[in-house]
C-alpha positions as CSV (number, residue, x, y, z in Angstrom):
1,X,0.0,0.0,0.0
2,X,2.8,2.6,0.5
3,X,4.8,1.7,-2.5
4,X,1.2,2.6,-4.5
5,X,1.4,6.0,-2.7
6,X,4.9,7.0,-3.6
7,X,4.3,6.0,-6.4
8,X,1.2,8.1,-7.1
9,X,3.6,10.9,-5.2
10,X,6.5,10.5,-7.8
11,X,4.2,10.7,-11.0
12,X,2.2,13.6,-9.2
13,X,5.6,15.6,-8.4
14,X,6.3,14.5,-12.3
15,X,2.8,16.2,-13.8
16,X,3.4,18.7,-11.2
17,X,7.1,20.0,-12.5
18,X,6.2,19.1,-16.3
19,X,3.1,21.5,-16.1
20,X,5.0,24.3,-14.7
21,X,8.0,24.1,-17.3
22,X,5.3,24.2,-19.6
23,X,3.5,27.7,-18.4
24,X,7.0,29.1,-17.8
25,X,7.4,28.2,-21.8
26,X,4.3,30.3,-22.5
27,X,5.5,32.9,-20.1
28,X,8.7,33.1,-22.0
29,X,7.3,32.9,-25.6
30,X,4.5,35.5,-24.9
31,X,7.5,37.9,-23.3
32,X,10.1,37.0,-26.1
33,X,7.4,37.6,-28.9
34,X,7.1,41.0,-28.0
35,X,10.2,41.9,-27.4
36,X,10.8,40.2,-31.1
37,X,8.1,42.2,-32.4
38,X,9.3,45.4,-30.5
39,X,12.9,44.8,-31.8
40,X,12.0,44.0,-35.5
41,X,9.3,47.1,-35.9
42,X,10.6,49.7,-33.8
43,X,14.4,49.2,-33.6
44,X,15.1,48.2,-37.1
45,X,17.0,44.9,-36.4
46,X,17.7,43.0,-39.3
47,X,17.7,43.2,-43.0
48,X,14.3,41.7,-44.0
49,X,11.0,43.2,-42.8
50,X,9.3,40.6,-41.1
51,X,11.8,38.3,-39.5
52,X,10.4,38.2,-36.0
53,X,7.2,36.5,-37.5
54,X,9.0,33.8,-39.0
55,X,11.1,33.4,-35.4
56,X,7.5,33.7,-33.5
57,X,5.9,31.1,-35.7
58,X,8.9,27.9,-35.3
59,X,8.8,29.3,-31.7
60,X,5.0,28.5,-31.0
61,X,5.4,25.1,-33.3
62,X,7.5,24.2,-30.6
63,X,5.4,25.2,-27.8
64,X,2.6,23.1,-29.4
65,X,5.0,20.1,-29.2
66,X,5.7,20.6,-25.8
67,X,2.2,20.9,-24.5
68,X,1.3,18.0,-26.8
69,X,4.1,16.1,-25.0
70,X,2.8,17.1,-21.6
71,X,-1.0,17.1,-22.0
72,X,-1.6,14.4,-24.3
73,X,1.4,12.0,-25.1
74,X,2.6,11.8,-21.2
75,X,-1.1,12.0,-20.0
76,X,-2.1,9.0,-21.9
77,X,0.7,7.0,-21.8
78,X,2.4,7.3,-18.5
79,X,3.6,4.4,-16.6
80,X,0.1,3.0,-16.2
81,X,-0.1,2.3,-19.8
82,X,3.6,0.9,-20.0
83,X,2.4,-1.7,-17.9
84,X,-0.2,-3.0,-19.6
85,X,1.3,-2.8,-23.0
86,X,4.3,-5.5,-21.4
87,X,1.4,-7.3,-19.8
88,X,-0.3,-7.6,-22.8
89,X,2.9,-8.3,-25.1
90,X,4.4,-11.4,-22.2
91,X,1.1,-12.4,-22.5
92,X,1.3,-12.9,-26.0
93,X,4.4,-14.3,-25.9
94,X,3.4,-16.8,-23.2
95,X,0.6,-17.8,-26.0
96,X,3.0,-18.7,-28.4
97,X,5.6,-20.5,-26.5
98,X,2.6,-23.0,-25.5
99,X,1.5,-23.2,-28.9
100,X,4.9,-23.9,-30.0
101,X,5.1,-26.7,-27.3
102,X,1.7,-28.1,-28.1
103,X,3.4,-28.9,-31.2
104,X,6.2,-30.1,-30.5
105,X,4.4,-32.9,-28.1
106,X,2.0,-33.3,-31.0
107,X,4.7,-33.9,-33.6
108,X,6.8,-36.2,-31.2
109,X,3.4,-38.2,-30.3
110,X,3.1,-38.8,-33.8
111,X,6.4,-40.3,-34.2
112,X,7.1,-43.7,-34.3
113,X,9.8,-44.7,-31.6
């Protein structure tokens, strides 16, 4: 019974610190944008005219990968799940090791000795 509650703890405290290096990512993008924006409008930074949107728009395709990764992939398949994808795979494998013995003891009961 305690083991189950560390463990619930551990993946807790692990939610818990990926969630907040997630908002601090938005924090940081929605600060960085405008000071992108700022610099590339009002300071003249840079040769072509729209740079910081281009540097804005990879920036937020990678925020959307890391609150995919954090609210989706790791919400769905967290240890939970690893567990019952081996369960499911051993038992597979379990299934075809007796079937594989099945016939060997079927072919060497139908061999003449």
């Amino acid at each position: 019974m305690e083991k189950e509650q560390h463990e619930l703890y551990e993946y807790a405290r692990k939610r818990l610190k990926q969630k907040k290096g997630l908002y601090f990512h938005f924090v940081l993008f929605i600060l960085g944008s405008i000071f992108l924006f700022i610099a590339n409008h009002f300071l003249i930074f840079g040769l072509t005219a729209n740079w910081s949107v281009w540097v804005i728009t990879f920036w937020l395709f990678l925020f959307i990968l890391h609150f995919i990764k954090v609210y989706i992939t790791d919400r769905f398949m967290n240890k939970n799940w690893e567990r019952e994808q081996i369960d499911r795979l051993v038992a597979k494998q379990q299934q075809k090791v007796e079937q594989l013995q099945n016939q060997i003891e079927e072919e060497s009961s139908k061999k003449p000795q």
